[in-house]
N, C-alpha and C positions, 0 to 999 in steps of 0.2 A: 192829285194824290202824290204824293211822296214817294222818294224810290225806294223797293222792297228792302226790311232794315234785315238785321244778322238773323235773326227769328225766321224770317222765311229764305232764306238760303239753302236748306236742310229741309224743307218742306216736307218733300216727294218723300225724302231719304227714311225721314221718321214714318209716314207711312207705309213704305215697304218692311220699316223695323219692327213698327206692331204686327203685321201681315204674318211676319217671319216668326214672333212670340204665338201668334195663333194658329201656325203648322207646327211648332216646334213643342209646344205646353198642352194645345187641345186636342192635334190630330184631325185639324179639320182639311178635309177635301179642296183640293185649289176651287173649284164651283162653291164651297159656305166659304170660303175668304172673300171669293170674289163677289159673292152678295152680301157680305157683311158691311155695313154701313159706317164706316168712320169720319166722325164730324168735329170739328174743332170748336170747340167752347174754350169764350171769351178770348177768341185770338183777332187779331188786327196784323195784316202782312206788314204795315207801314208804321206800328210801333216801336218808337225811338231806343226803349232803354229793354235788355236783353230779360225775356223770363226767366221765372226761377224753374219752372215746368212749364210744359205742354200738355196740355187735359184734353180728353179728346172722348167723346161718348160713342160706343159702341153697341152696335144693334147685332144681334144675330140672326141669322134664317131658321139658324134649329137651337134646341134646348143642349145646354154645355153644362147641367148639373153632375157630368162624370168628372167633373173636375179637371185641377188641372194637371200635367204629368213633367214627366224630366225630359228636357230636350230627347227629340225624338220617339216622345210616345213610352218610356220603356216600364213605368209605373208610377202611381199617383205623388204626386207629391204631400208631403207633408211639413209644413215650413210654423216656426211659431209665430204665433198673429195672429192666423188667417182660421176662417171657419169655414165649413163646406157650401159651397155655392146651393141654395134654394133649387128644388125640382123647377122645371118651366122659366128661370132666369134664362133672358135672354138682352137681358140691356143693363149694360155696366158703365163706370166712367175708368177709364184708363188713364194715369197720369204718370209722364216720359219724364224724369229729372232732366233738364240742362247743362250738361256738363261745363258749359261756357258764361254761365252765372255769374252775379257779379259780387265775389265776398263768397261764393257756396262751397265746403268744401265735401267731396265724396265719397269718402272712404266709407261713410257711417253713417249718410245723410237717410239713406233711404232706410237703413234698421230704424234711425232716431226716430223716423216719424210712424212708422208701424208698431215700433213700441210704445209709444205716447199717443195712438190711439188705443192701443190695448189697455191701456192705463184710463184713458179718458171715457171707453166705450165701458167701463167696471164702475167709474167714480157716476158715472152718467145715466145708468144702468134702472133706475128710479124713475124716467122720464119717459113715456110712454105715447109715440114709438119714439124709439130711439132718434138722437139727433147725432148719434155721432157713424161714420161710414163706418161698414162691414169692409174685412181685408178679406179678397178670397185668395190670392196669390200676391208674390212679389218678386223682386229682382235685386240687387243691391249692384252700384255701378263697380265697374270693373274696364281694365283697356281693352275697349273696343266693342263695350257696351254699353248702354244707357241703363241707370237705374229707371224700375218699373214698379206700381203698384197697381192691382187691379180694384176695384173697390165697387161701394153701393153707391148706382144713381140715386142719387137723393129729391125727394120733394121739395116744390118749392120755389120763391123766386129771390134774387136779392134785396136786402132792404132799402135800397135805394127810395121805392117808393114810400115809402110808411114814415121816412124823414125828408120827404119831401117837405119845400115851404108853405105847402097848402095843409100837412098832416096837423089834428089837434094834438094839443100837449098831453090828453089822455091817452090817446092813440098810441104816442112815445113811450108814453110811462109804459105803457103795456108789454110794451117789446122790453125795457129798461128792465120793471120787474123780474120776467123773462129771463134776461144775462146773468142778472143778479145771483137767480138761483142756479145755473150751470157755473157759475164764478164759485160761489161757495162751495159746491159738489167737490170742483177740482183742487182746492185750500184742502178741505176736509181730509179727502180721502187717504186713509194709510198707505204710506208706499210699500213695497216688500220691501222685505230684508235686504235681498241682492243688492239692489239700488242704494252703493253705499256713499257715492260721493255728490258733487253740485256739478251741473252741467248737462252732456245730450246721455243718452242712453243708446244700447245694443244690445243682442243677443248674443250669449255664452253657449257654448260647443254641445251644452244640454238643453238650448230652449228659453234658461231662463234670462230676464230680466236684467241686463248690469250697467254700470255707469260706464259712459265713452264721451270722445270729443264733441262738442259742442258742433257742426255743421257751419254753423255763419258766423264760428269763428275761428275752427283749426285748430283747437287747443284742449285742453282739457282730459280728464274729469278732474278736479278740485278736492281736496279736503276740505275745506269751509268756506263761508261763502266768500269771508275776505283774500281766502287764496285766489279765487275765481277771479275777484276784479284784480289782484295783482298779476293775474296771470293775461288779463286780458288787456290791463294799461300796456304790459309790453308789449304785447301782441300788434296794439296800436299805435306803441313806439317804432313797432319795425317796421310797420307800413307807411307812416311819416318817414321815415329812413328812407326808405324807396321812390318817393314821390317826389319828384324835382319843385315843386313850387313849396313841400315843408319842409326839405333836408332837417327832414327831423327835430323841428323846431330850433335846432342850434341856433340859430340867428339871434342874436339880442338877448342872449344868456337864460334864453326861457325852457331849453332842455334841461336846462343844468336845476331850474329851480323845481321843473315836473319830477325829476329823479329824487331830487330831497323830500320832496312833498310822499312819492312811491316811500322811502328808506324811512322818512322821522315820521310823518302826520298819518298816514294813510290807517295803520292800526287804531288812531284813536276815534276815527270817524266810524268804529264798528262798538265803540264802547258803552253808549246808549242804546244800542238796537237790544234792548234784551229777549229779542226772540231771537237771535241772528241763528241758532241753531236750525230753525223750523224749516221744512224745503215742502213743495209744492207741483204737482203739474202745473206749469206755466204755459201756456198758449202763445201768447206776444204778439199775437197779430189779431186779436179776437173779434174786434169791428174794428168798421171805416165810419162809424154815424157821425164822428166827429171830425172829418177828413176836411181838410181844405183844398181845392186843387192846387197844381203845381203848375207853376206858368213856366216854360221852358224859354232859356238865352235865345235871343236874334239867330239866324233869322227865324225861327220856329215862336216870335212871342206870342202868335196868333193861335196856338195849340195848346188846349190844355190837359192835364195828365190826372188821371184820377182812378184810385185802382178800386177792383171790384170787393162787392165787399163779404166776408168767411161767415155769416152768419146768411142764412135763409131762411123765408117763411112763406105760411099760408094766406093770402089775401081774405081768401074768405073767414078764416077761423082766427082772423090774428096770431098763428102760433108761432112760435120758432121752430124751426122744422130740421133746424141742421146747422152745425158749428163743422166747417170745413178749414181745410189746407195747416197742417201741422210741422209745415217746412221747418220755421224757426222754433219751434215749442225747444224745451229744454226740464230740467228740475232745479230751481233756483230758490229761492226766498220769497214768499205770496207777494211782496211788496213789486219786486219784479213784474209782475202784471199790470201794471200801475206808472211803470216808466215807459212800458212799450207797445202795449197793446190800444192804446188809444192816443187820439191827436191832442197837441197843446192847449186847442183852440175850448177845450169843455173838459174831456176823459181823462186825460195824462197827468199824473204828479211830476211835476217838472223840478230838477236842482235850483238852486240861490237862480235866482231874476237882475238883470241889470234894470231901475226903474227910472232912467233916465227921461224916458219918454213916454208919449203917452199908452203905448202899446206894452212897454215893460211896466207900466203901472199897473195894466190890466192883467198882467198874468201874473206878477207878484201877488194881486188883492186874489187871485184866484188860488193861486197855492198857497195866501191865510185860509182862504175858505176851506180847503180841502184838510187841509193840517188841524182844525179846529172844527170841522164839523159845522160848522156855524156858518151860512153866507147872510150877505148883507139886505139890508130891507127897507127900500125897495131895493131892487134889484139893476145892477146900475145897466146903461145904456152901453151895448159892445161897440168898442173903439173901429175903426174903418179901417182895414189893411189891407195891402197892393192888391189879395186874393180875396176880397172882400169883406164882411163883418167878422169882426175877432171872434171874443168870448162868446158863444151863446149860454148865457148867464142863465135860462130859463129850461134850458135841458140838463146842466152842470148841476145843476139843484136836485133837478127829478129825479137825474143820476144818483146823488146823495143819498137823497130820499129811500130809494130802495135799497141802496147797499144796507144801511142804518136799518130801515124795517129788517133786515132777515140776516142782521149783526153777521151782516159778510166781515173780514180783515179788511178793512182800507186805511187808506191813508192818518185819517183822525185816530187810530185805534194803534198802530203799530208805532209804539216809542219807538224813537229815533230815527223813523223815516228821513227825516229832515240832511242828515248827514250822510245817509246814506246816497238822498238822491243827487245830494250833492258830488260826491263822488262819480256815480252818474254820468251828470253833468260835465264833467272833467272827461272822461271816458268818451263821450261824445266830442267834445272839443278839440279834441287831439287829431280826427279823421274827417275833417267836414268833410259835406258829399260834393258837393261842389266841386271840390277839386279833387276828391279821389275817384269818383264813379268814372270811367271810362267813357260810357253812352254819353252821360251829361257834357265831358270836355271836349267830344266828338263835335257838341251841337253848335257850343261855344268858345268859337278858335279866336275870338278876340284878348287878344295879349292883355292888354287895357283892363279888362273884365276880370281877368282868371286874375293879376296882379291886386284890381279891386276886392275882388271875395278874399285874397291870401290876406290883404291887411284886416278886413275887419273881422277875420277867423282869430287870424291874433287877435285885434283889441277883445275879441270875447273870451279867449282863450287864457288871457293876461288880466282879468277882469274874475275869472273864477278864483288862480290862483291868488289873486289879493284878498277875495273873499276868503280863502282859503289860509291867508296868513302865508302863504308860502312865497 
C-alpha cells in the first residue's frame, strides 16, 4: 500500500471536529459521543488526489429530533435550508468541506450547495420519496473551521452496478429514462426572484435565496451568461499567470491572440444562442455512467482512479433513489449540464473536435450526432483508447432516446449550442489538469513528461483558437 496521502493526515483531527459539532450543536453527553459511531464513506487513506469533502455517516445511541442548537446548547437553531430532524432519526450522513481542495473556494461553498438543494429538493418534490437529501443543520467555513452539512442518509447503492458490462441495454435505458426526468425537473423549475444573476448562490441576512460566487471558481455572480465565461476565461488567465510550465500562455504570441479572441470574438459566439437568457439549476456532476478511468503518471501507472458516482439506486426495484453531492452545482444556462456533468466518451456535448485521428473522428461523428439528434445506423464500432473502448455508441443513443421521449433541452434543441461549447472548449484549454492539479504534478516529477503534456496542451489550445479564427 502506498503511504498515507494529504487526506489522511487530519484524520483523527476531523473526527474529534465532528465530536466537538455534536457537544457543541446537540448537547450530547461525552458517554452518546462516545458511542456514537462515525464511519468514513468512500474514503481510501492512500488516495492520491485531495477530496473535495469528507462524508462520513453517523449512528446515534439516542434520538437527536430536538434539533440542533448554537454552540453550547443555548437555543435551537434555526438556519434557512434545513428542516427539522424526523422523531427517532438517529443516522445521518455528515459531510466536512476540505478546506485544502483543489480549485474549491470557501467563502460560499457551503451556502452554494444547501441552497441548490433547496432549490433541487422543490424542483424534485414530484418524485416519491424524495431523491434529493434533507439539510437538518449546517456550518459555513470560516478560519479555523471546516464548513459542515448534516444531511439525510440516503437509500441505496451506487450505480456502478446496473452499468456494468454484463448490465442489458434495457436495464440502462431504465436508469437513462430515470435522469432524464430529474434533468428536466431541474431546466423547468422557476427560479425565485432573488436569484438574479448566473453563477453559485447564498443566503441574504433574511434567509432568502441570492446569487453569489461560483465555489470552483472564485468569482462571480454574472449578469449574463456571456459575462460569466468572460469572467471566467480570466479567471483562467490568472491561473495560467501563476503556473510556471504556462506563464500564461505568453510564449509564442498565443496570449496575445486568447485576449483578442476575449475583446473582438467572444460576444459573437452568444449571438445564435437565442435562449442565452434562460438559467437553470445545474448540477455538473450528475453521473459517472459514462466515466472512463484515469490512469495516473509513472510510477503509479499501475493504479487506476475512478470517482464514485452522485446518483443512487435500488437493486431490487430498479429505482433511482438519490441524486447526491451538489459541490459544483451553480445557475447557468440548461446547456451547461451538457458540458459537465457527463464524460466525453457517450454524455458530454464536447466544443469543435480535432479529427485528425481516429479517436477525434469518433467524437467529432458524436457531437454531429448529438447537435442533430440523429445518430448513425448502424452504429459504428467504438474506437480503442489507452483507457479502453471510446464512444459507447449504444448507450449515447438510449441516452438520446430518452431525453427526446420527455423533450428534455439538449443539445439537438438549444440553437447555438455549437458556439457556445466552443467557447467552452477554450475555457478548458487554457487550464489543462495536468499541469495545474497539484496531486497530479506530485505523482509526475518527470521533466520530460510535464514538458510533453505543456506541448500538446498548446497544439490543442492553438488548434481551438484557429478554429476559432482567432
Amino acid at each position: 500500500m502506498a503511504a498515507p496521502s494529504h487526506n489522511h493526515a487530519n484524520y483523527q483531527a476531523r473526527l474529534d471536529y465532528i465530536q466537538g459539532l455534536l457537544r457543541d450543536h446537540f448537547g450530547l453527553s461525552n458517554e452518546n459521543i462516545s458511542e456514537t459511531k462515525i464511519t468514513p464513506i468512500q474514503y481510501e487513506a492512500d488516495f492520491p488526489f485531495k477530496y473535495n469533502n469528507f462524508v462520513y455517516h453517523l449512528k446515534f445511541p439516542v434520538d437527536i429530533s430536538d434539533g440542533l442548537r448554537n454552540a453550547g446548547g443555548r437555543r435551537r437553531l434555526e438556519q434557512p435550508g434545513c428542516v427539522p430532524i424526523p422523531a427517532g432519526s438517529r443516522e445521518f450522513i455528515m459531510r466536512l468541506s476540505n478546506p485544502d481542495a483543489e480549485g474549491m473556494h470557501q467563502e460560499t461553498r457551503v451556502q452554494n450547495g444547501v441552497a441548490i438543494l433547496t432549490l433541487a429538493s422543490a424542483a424534485l418534490r414530484h418524485i416519491k420519496p424524495s431523491v434529493v437529501p434533507r439539510v437538518f443543520g449546517w456550518g459555513g467555513a470560516s478560519q479555523g473551521c471546516l464548513g459542515w452539512i448534516l444531511q439525510d442518509l440516503m437509500p441505496g447503492v451506487p450505480l456502478d452496478a446496473v452499468f456494468s458490462p454484463t448490465a442489458s441495454l434495457d436495464q440502462k435505458s431504465g436508469i437513462l429514462g430515470q435522469m432524464a426526468v430529474i434533468l428536466k425537473a431541474l431546466q423547468d423549475y422557476p427560479l425565485p426572484e432573488s436569484i438574479e444573476g448566473w453563477g453559485g448562490l447564498t443566503f441574504d441576512s433574511s434567509g432568502a435565496i441570492v446569487s453569489a460566487s461560483m465555489p470552483n471558481v472564485g468569482a462571480g455572480p454574472w449578469s449574463s451568461l456571456e459575462n460569466s465565461y468572460r469572467g471566467r476565461l480570466n479567471v483562467a488567465l490568472d491561473r495560467a499567470d501563476k503556473n510556471p510550465y504556462l506563464q500564461g500562455w505568453r510564449p509564442n504570441g498565443i496570449r496575445d491572440r486568447v485576449d483578442d479572441f476575449i475583446k473582438r470574438g467572444l460576444s459573437a459566439q452568444f449571438s445564435e444562442l437565442t435562449s442565452r437568457q434562460e438559467r437553470a439549476i445545474i448540477h455538473a456532476d450528475f453521473s459517472k455512467l459514462f466515466f472512463n478511468e484515469i490512469t495516473l503518471p509513472p510510477p503509479s501507472t499501475d493504479m487506476k482512479v475512478k470517482a464514485s458516482d452522485n446518483l443512487l439506486y435500488d437493486p431490487a426495484t430498479g429505482l433511482v433513489t438519490a441524486l447526491l453531492d451538489y459541490d459544483f452545482s451553480s445557475i447557468l444556462h440548461p446547456a451547461y449540464e451538457f458540458f459537465r456533468s457527463f464524460a466525453p466518451n457517450g454524455g458530454r456535448f464536447t466544443g469543435w473536435v480535432a479529427d485528425s485521428d481516429p479517436e477525434g473522428q469518433e467524437l467529432a461523428a458524436l457531437r454531429r450526432a448529438k447537435l442533430t439528434g440523429e445518430f448513425p445506423s448502424p452504429l459504428p464500432t467504438p474506437v480503442e483508447t489507452r483507457n479502453g473502448p471510446g464512444v459507447d455508441w449504444e448507450l449515447a443513443q438510449a441516452w438520446e432516446n430518452e431525453l427526446q421521449r420527455l423533450n428534455v433541452k439538449r443539445p439537438s434543441t438549444i440553437q447555438g449550442i455549437n458556439k457556445l461549447a466552443d467557447v467552452d472548449e477554450l475555457l478548458g484549454s487554457l487550464t489543462p489538469w495536468r499541469l495545474i492539479n497539484t496531486d497530479f504534478l506530485r505523482m509526475n516529477t518527470d521533466e520530460g513528461q510535464r514538458m510533453a503534456v505543456r506541448r500538446m496542451s498548446e497544439e490543442q489550445l492553438v488548434a481551438v483558437l484557429d478554429h476559432l479564427g482567432f
